[in-house]
C-alpha positions in Angstrom: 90.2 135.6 16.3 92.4 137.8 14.1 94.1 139.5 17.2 94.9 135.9 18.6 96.5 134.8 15.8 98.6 137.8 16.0 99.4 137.4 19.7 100.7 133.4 18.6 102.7 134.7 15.6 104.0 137.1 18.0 105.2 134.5 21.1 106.3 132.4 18.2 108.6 135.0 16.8 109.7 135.6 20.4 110.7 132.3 21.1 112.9 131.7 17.8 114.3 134.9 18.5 115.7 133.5 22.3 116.6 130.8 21.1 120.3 131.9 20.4 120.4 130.8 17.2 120.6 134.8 15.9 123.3 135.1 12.7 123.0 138.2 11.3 122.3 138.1 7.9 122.4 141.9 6.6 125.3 141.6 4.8 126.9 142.8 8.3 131.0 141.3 9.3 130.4 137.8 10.4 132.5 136.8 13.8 134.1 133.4 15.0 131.4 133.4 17.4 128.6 133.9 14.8 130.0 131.1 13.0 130.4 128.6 15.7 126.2 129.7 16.6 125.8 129.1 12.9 128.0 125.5 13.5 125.2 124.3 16.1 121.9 125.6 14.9 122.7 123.8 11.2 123.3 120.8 13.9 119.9 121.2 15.6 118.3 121.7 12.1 119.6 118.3 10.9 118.8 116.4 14.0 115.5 117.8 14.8 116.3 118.9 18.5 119.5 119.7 20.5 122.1 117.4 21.4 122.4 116.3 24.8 125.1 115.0 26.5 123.8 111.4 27.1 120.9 110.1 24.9 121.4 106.0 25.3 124.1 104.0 26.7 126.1 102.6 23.4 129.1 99.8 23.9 131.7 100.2 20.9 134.9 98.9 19.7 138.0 100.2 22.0 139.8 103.1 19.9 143.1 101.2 17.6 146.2 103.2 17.2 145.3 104.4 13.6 142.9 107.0 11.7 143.8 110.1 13.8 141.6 113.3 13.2 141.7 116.6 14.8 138.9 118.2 16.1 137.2 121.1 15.1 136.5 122.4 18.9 138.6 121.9 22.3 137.2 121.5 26.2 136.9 124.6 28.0 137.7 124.4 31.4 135.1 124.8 33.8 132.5 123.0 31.9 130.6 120.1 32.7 132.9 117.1 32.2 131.2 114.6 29.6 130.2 111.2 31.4 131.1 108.2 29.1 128.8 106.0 27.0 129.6 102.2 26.5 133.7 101.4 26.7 135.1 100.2 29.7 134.8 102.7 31.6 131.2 103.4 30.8 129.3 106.1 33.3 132.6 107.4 34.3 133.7 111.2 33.9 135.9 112.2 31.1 139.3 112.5 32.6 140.9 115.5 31.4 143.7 115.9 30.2 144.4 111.9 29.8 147.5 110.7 27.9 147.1 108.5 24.6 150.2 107.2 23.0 152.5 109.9 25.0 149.7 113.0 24.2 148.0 114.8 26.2 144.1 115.2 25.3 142.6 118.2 27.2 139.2 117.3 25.4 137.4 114.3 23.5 138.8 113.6 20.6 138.4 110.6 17.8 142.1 110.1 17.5 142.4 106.0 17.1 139.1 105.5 15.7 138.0 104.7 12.4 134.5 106.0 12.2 135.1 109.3 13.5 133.0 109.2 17.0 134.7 111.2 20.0 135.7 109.5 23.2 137.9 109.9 26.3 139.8 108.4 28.8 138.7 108.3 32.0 141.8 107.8 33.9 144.7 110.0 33.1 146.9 106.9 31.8 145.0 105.4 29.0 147.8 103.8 27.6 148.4 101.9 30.7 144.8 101.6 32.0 142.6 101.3 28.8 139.9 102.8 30.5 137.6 104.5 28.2 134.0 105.5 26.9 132.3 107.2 24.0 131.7 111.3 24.1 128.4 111.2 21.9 126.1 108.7 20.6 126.5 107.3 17.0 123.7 109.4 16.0 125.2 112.7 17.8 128.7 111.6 15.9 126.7 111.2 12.5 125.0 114.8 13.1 128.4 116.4 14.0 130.0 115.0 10.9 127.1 116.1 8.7 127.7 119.6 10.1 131.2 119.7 9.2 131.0 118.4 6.0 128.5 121.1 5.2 130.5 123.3 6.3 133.5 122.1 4.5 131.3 122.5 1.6 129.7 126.0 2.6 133.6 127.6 2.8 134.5 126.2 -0.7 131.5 127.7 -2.2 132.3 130.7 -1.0 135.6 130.7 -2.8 133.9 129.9 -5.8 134.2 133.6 -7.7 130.7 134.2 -8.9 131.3 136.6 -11.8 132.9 133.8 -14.0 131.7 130.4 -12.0 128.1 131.1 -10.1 126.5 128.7 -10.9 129.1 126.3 -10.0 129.0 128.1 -6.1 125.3 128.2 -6.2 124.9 124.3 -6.6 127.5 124.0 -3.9 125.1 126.1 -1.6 122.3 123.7 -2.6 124.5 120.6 -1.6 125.5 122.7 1.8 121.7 123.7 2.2 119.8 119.9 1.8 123.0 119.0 4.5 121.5 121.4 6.8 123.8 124.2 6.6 122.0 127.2 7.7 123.7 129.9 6.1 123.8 128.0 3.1 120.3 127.7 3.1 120.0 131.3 3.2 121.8 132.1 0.4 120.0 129.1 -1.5 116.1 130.7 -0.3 117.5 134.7 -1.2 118.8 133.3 -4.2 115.5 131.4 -5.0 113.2 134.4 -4.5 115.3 136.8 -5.9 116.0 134.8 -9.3 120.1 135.1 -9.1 122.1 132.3 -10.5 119.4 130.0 -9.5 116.0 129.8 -11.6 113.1 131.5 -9.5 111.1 129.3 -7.2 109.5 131.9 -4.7 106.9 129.2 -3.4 110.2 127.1 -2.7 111.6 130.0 -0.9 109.2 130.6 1.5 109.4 127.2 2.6 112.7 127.2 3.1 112.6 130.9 4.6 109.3 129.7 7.1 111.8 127.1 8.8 114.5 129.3 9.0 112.1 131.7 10.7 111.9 129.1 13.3 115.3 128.6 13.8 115.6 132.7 14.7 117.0 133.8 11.6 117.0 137.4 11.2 117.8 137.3 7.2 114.6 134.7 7.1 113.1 136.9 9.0 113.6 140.0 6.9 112.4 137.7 3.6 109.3 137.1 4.6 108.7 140.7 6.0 109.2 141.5 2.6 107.1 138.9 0.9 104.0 140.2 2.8 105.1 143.9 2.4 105.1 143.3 -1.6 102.6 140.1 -2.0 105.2 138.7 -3.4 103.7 134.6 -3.1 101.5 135.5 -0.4 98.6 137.1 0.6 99.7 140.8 1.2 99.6 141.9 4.9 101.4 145.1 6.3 100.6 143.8 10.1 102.8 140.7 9.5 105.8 142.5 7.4 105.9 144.8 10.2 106.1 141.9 12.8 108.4 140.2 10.9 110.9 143.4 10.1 110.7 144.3 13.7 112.1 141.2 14.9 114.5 141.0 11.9 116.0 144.5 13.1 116.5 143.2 16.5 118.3 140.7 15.3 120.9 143.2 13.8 119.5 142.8 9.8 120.3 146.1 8.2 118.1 145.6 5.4 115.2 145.8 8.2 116.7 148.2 9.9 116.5 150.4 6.6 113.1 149.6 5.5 111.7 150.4 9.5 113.2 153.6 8.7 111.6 154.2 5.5 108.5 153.0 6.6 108.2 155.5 9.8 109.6 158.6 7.9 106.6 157.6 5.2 104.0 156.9 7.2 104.1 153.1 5.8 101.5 150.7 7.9 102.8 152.6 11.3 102.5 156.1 12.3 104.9 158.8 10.8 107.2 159.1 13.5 110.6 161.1 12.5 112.7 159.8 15.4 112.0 156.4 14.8 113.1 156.2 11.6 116.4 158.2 12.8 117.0 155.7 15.3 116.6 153.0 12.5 119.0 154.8 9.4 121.4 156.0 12.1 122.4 152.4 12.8 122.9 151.5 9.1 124.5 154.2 8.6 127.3 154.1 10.9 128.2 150.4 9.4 128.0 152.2 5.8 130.4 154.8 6.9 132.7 152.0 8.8 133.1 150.2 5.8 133.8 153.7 3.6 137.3 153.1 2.0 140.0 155.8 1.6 139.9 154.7 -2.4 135.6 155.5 -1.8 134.3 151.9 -2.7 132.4 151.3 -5.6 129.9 153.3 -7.6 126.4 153.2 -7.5 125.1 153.7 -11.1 121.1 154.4 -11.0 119.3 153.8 -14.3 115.7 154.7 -14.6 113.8 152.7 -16.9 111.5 155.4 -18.3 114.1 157.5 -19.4 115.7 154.1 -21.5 112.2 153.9 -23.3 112.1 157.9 -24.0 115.6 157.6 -25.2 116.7 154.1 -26.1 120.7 153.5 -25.3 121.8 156.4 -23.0 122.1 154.6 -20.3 124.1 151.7 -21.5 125.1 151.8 -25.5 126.6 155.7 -25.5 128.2 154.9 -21.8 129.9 151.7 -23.9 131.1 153.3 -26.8 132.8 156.3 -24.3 134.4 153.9 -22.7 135.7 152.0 -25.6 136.9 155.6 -27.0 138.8 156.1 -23.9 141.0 152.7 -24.0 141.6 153.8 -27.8 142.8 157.2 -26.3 144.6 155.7 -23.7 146.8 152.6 -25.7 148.0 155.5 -27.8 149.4 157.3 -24.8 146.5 159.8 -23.5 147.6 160.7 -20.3 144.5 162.3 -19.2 142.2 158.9 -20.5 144.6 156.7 -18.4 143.9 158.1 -15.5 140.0 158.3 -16.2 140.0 154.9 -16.5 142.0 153.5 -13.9 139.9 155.9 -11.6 136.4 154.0 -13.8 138.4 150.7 -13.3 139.0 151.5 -9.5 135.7 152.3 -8.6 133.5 150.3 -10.9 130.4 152.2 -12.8 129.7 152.9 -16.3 128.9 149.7 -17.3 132.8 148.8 -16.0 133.2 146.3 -13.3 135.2 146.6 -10.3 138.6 145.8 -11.4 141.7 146.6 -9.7 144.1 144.9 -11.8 143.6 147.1 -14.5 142.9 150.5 -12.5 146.5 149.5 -11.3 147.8 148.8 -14.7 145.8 152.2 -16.4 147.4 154.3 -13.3 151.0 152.8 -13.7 151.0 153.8 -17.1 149.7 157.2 -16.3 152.6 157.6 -13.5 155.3 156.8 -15.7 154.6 159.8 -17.7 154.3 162.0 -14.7 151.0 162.3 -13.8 150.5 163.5 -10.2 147.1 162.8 -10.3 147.7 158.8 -11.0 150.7 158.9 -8.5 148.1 159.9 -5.8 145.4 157.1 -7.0 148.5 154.9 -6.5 149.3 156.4 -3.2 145.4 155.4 -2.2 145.7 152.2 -3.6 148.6 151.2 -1.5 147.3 152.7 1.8 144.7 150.6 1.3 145.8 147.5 -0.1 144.2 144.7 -2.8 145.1 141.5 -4.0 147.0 143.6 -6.7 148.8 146.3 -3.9 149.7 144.9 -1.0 149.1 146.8 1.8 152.4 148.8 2.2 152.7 152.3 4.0 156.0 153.4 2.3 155.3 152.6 -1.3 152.2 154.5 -0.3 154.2 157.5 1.2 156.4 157.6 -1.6 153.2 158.2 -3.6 151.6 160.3 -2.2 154.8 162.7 -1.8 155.5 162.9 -5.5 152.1 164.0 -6.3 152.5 166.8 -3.5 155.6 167.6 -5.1 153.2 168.5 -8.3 151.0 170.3 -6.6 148.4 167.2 -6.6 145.3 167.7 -4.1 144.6 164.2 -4.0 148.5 163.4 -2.9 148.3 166.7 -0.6 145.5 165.0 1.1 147.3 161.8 0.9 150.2 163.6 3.1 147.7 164.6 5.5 146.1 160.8 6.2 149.5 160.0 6.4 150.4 162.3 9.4 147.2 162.1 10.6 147.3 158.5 11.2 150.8 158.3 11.7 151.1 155.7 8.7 154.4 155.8 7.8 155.4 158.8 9.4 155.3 160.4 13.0 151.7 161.5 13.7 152.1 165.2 13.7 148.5 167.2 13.7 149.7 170.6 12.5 151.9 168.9 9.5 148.4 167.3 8.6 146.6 170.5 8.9 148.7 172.3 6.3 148.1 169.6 4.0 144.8 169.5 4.1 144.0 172.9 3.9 146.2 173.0 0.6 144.3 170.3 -0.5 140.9 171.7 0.7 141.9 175.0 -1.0 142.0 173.1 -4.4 138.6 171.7 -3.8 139.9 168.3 -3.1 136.8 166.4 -1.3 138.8 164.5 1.2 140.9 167.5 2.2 137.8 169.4 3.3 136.6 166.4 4.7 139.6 165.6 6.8 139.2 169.2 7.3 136.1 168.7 9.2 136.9 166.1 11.0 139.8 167.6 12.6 137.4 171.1 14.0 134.8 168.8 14.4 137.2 166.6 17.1 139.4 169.2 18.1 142.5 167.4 17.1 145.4 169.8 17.2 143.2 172.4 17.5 140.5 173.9 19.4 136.8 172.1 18.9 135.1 174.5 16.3 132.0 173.0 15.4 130.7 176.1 12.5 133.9 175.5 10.6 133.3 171.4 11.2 129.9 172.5 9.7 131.3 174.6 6.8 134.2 171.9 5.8 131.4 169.1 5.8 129.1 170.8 3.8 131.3 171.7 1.2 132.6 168.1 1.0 128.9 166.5 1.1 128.2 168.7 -1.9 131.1 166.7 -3.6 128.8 163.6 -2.8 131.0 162.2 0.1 129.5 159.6 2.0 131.0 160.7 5.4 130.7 163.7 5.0 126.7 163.2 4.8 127.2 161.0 7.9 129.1 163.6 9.8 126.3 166.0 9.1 123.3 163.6 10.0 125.2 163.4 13.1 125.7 167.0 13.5 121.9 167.3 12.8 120.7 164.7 14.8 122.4 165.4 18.0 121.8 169.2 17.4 125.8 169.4 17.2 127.0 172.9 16.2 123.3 173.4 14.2 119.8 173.5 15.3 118.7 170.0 16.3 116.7 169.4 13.4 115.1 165.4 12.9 113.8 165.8 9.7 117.1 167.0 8.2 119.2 164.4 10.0 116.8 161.2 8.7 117.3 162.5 5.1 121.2 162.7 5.1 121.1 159.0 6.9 119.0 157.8 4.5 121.5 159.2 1.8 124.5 156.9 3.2 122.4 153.9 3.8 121.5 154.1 0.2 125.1 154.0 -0.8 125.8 150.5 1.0 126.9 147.6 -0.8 123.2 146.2 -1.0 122.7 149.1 -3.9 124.9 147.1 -6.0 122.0 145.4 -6.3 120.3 148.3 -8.5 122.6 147.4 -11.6 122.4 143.7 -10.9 117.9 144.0 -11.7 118.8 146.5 -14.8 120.7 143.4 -16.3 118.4 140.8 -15.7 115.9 143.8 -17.1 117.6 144.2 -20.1 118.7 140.6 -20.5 114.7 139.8 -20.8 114.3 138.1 -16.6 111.8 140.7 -16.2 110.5 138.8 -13.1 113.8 138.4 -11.6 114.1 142.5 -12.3 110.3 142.8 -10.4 111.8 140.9 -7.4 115.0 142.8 -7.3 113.2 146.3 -7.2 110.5 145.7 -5.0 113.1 144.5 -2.5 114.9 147.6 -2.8 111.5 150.1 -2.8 110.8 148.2 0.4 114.1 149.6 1.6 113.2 153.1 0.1 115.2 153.4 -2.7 113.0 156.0 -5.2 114.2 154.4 -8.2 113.3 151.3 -7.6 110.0 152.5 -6.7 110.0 154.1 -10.3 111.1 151.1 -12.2 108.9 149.2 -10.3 106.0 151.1 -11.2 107.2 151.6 -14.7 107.4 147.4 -15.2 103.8 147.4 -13.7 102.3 149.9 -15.7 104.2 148.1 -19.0 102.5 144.8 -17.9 105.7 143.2 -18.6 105.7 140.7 -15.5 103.9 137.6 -14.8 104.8 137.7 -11.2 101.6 139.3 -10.1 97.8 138.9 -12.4 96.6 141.3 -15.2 94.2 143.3 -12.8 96.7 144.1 -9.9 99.2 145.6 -12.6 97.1 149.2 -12.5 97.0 149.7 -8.4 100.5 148.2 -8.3 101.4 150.7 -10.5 99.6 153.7 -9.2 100.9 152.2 -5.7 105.1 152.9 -6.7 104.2 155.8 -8.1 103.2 157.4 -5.2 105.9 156.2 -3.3 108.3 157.8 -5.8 106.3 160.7 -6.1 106.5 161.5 -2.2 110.0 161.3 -2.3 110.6 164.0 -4.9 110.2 162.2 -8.2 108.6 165.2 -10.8 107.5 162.3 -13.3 106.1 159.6 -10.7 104.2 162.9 -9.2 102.5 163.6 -12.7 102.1 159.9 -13.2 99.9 159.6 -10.3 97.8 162.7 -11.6 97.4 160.6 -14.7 96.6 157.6 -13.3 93.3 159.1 -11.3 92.7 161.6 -14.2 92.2 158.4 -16.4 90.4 156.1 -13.7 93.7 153.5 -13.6 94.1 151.6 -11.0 91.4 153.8 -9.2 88.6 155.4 -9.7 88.3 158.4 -12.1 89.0 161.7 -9.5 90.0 165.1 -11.6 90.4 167.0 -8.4 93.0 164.7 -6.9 94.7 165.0 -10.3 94.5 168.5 -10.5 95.6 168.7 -6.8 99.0 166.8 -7.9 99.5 168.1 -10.9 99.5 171.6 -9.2 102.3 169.8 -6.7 104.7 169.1 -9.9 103.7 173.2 -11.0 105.0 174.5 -7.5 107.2 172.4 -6.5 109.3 171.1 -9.1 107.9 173.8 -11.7 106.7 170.8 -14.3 106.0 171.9 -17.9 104.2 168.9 -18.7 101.8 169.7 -15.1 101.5 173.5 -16.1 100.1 172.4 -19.0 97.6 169.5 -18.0 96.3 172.1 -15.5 95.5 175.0 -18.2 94.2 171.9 -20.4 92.0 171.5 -16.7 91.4 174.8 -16.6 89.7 175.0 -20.1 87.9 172.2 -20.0 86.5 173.2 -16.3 87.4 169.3 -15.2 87.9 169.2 -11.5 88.6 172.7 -11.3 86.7 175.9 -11.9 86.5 176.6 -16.0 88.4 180.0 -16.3 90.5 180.5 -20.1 92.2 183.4 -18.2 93.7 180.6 -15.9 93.5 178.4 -18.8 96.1 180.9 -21.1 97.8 181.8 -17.8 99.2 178.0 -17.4 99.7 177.6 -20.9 102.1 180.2 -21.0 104.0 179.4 -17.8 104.3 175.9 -19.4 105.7 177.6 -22.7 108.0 179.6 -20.6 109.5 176.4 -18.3 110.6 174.2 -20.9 111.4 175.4 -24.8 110.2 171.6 -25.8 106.4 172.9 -24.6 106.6 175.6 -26.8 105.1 174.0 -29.8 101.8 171.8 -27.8 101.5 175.2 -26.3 101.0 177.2 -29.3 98.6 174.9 -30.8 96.8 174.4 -27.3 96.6 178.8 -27.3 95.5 178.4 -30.8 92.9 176.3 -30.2 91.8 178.7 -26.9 91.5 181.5 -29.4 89.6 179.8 -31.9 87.3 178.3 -29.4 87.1 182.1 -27.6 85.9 183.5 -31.0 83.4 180.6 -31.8 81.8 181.2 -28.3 81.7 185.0 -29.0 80.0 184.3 -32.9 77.9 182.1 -31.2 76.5 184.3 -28.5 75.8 186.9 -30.8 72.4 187.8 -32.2 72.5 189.1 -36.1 69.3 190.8 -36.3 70.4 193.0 -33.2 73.9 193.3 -34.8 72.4 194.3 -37.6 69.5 196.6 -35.8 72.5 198.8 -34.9 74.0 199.5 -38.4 72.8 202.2 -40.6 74.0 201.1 -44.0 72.1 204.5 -46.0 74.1 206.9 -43.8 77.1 204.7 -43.8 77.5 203.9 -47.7 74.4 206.1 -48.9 70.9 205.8 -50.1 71.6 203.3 -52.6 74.0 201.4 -51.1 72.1 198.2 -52.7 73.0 199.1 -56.2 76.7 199.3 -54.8 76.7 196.3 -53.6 75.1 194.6 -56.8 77.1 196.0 -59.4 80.8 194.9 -57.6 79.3 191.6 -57.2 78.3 191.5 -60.8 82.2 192.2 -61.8 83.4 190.0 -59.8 81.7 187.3 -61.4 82.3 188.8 -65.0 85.8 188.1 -64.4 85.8 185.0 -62.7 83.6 184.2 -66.3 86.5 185.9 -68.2 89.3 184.2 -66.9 87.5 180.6 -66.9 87.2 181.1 -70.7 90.8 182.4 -71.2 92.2 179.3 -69.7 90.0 177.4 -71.4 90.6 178.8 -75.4 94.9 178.7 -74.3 94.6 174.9 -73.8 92.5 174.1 -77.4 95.8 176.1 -79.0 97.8 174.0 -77.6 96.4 170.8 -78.9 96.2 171.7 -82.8 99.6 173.2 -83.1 100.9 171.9 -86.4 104.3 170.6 -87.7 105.3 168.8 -84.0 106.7 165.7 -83.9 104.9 163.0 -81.0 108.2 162.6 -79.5 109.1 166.3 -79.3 107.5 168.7 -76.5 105.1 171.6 -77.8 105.8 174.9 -76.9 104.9 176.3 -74.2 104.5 172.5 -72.7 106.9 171.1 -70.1 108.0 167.1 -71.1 107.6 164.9 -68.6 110.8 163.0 -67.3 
């Protein structure tokens, strides 16, 4: 029965997938054609079923000479021609073009009319013949006007700039979304589940997300994959996320696309299968690297919650205070702080938003006093252009030519894009070369990168994939995101290197993690810290599903704190355990000695010592864990889930003491206590009488060593007796000495404060 509900949710998914109705919804570039599919299925959503060209025969009012409109679409020639409804020409064929009050129409238009329905002549003269008939039926008109209204409303919602006026868009999208608007409703069901601007409503979400699902929508699609990945307000099922991210992908959703990929390099619900997870990241990565600014974009900042709770502040409060301390540094004229903040301001990070204005204003200020390094950010700024810079390849050349002049790597490499591109200048390969190489020679990341790119292509040059190789792995260790793209590729198609999967999926991965959707990260660690822990949950498990570690970590970390109502009391333990291990596989040294806690202590599973022994050995070799060095020589003592051995025991200790200088302390009372408990064992296993069978006390202290023995413990007592008495005789003195006031001290007596 299962298997056949399966094979129905499977034609069903099919069929809303062919149905043409397939807007990608992954954050990808939207295109005119995308929104005119958009346009129709919001049409089919409102009406309930597709409009056809003749529903009912309708006889109207003739079209007056007033209330023209224009129309949002035109005829295209070739099509069928529309056959009239009511008028006096009704049944007749469009006529088109037709002339109306000296224009010609070359499709229906409302023009004349009043209420806004479409017609046509059906003779070219209309003015002279007054033949005419309607284009649609009143209800077809009423649909098409909904449609453009919602649309109307959808575009100025858009507009609407969310940092300071959200809400204010967001209830716009609801308007847009109960008029039918299918984009809008996408935004209004994301927006729901995800807590953002709008309160949390994930049972209202999936509703909204189920019909979208029939309408072939690939970001509804990609929602619900997730909401049965996570359980997230339904029953969780791996088969169906996997159906439903499959058919998500295929619709071009590169959040899908990303967690398919994570899923087959992990072994998620499917077979581990390393080129299907390359053919997955390689797609999102090549639209992360399209979109790749010459500026860089923004910055991702990553903030793990565990390490906020072992050291309240560092992530947010010191981060604040440094940049306050910089604009102090930089209004009294500190070159160097200028130009660290316009570069903050330019690419956002540190707690700083995005903010061009003032990376312009900080690097102005910072070029003035002749900085090269600002001229070059100015340079970039111009070549790519803002709201604040124009676009303009001059002002940019100008730039970039003055830094140069200083000896700037940044302008150098400026140069370089210049004649490499031809912006501005005459594209000139070799010019570009010597720029770049000065640039490169400076460690400038974008001079070896151009660098690469230029062997890698063979531009000027002879093809030379090792040094393509050798410029793009110097750049990627910069963190450059095409430079990791150019490698994957290099990797992946076995380009200049030995073909290597493994290698290639992991540098993919790396770009696709530094698309716009990570933004996301710092957007969850607000509504964290502002107290919308739920909203936070939401946020991260979207992004685990995608495989971002981190949010596997804070995930988990939420879970095992109990702190969200999302999910019951008794699934916060496996849920827990579950992210963990996710984090842990990918490299995470803590997650991998939380999951060695969490089956040491029976949390979220049963109690197992040799599975945590087997992972706390993991963190020892692999990532040479202190804190797992230790719990195994702790192991090791105690003989739990291992072999009891104190040699092994001492041996861990000290390789714990030896990795990390804050062990040293719980490792010196852990060896203490292994000595103490060595000699206690020892005592214990001792048998006195045979001890003593072995000791000759007359040949080793003489006949009567007894009487020895006797008279030193007799002495000692005599002067224990002795001093007792002393002490005692002193203190009666003391109280009878004559001739001393109350209020003075007695000698020999120290006064009390």
């Amino acid at each position: 029965m299962q298997k056949v509900m399966n094979t129905a949710l499977l034609f069903a998914l099919l069929f809303a997938v062919s149905r043409g109705v397939t807007a990608d919804l992954s954050d990808a570039p939207e295109t005119e054609n995308k929104k005119q599919n958009d346009l129709l299925a919001a049409a089919a959503i409102v009406a309930g079923s597709s409009v056809s060209s003749r529903s009912s025969e309708e006889h109207g009012e003739a079209p007056s000479h007033s209330g023209a409109r224009n129309l949002p679409s035109q005829h295209v020639p070739g099509e069928q021609v529309p056959v009239t409804l009511g008028g006096t020409g009704d049944g007749d064929p469009c006529r088109f073009p037709f002339l109306f009050l000296g224009r010609e129409y070359s499709d229906c238009t409302a023009d004349g009319r009043s209420d806004g329905r479409l017609w046509c002549a059906t003779t070219y003269d209309y003015d002279s013949d007054k033949k005419w008939g309607f284009c649609e039926t009143q209800e077809q008109a009423e649909q098409r006007l909904r449609v453009a209204k919602a649309e109307e409303v959808y575009q100025e919602a858009l507009k609407i700039d969310r940092s300071s006026q959200g809400n204010e868009g967001y209830e716009m999208l609801v308007t847009a979304a109960h008029m039918g608007h299918t984009k809008a409703t996408e935004k209004v069901a994301s927006t729901m589940l995800l807590g953002e601007y709008l309160a949390q409503n994930i049972s209202q979400a999936k509703v909204m997300f189920e019909k979208l699902v029939l309408e072939g929508s690939p970001k509804a699609q990609m929602a619900l994959g997730f909401m049965y990945a996570a359980g997230l307000g339904v029953n969780s099922s791996q088969s169906k996320a996997l159906v439903y991210y499959t058919f998500a992908a295929l619709g071009g959703n590169l959040a899908a696309h990303m967690a398919l990929g994570y899923r087959y390099w992990a072994g998620i619900g499917v077979s581990q299968s390393c080129e299907s997870a390359l053919t997955h990241y390689s797609v999102v990565s090549k639209h992360v690297a399209s979109e790749v600014s010459l500026t860089g974009g923004r910055a991702v900042q990553r903030i793990r919650l565990l390490d906020e709770l072992d050291q309240p502040g560092t992530s947010s409060g010191m981060e604040e205070d440094l940049v306050q301390y910089y604009e102090y540094l930089a209004e009294k004229g500190d070159v160097q702080a200028q130009v660290g903040l316009g570069q903050v301001h330019l690419h956002g990070g540190r707690g700083v938003e995005q903010n061009h204005e003032r990376a312009f204003k900080y690097f102005s200020q910072a070029a003035r006093a002749g900085n090269g390094h600002a001229m070059a950010f100015l340079g970039k700024m111009y070549t790519e252009g803002s709201s604040v810079t124009p676009q303009n390849n001059e002002t940019a050349l100008r730039y970039f030519k003055k830094a140069a002049e200083l000896g700037d790597p940044v302008g150098q490499s400026g140069l370089g894009m210049a004649y490499l591109h031809g912006r501005g200048v005459p594209v000139d390969f070799d010019v570009a070369l010597q720029y770049f190489q000065k640039a490169a020679e400076q460690g400038c990341v974008d001079g070896q990168l151009q660098l690469g790119t230029m062997y890698y292509n063979g531009l000027g040059m002879e093809q030379d994939y090792k040094q393509a190789l050798k410029y793009f792995t110097s750049a990627s260790q910069a963190g450059h995101t095409l430079a990791f793209h150019s490698l994957a590729e290099m990797h992946a198609t076995g380009t200049g290197v030995m073909r290597s999967c493994h290698t290639a999926v992991e540098l993919f991965k790396n770009v696709c993690e530094r698309g716009r959707w990570a933004n996301r990260l710092m957007v969850a660690y607000r509504n964290f810290k502002e107290g919308n822990v739920d909203a936070a949950v939401a946020q991260y498990l979207l992004l685990a599903e995608q495989g971002y570690e981190i949010a596997q970590s804070n995930a988990a970390f939420i879970f095992e704190q109990r702190q969200t109502k999302l999910f019951p009391e008794s699934e916060m333990s496996p849920r827990a355990l579950l992210y963990w291990s996710r984090a842990a596989n990918q490299g995470y040294t803590v997650a991998r000695i939380k999951v060695g806690d969490y089956h040491y202590y029976g949390s979220g599973t049963e109690t197992d010592y040799e599975t945590a022994a087997r992972h706390y050995r993991l963190a020892s070799e692999q990532q040479h864990s202190a804190q797992a060095m230790f719990n195994l020589g702790y192991m090791h003592e105690a003989g739990l889930g291992v072999k009891q051995d104190v040699y092994l025991a001492k041996r861990f200790y000290d390789m714990a003491g030896e990795a990390s200088a804050d062990a040293q302390v719980p490792v010196y009372l852990a060896l203490s206590k292994l000595t103490l408990l060595n000699h206690l064992n020892y005592l214990q296993g001792l048998d006195v009488k045979e001890l003593l069978s072995w000791v000759e006390l007359d040949e080793l202290l003489g006949p009567e060593w007894d009487l020895y023995i006797m008279t030193v413990l007799a002495l000692l007592l005599g002067t224990i007796i002795a001093y007792r008495q002393g002490q005692h005789l002193a203190g009666m003195r003391l109280a009878v000495q004559p001739g001393v006031p109350p209020d003075q001290p007695q000698e020999g007596v120290r006064r009390q404060p």
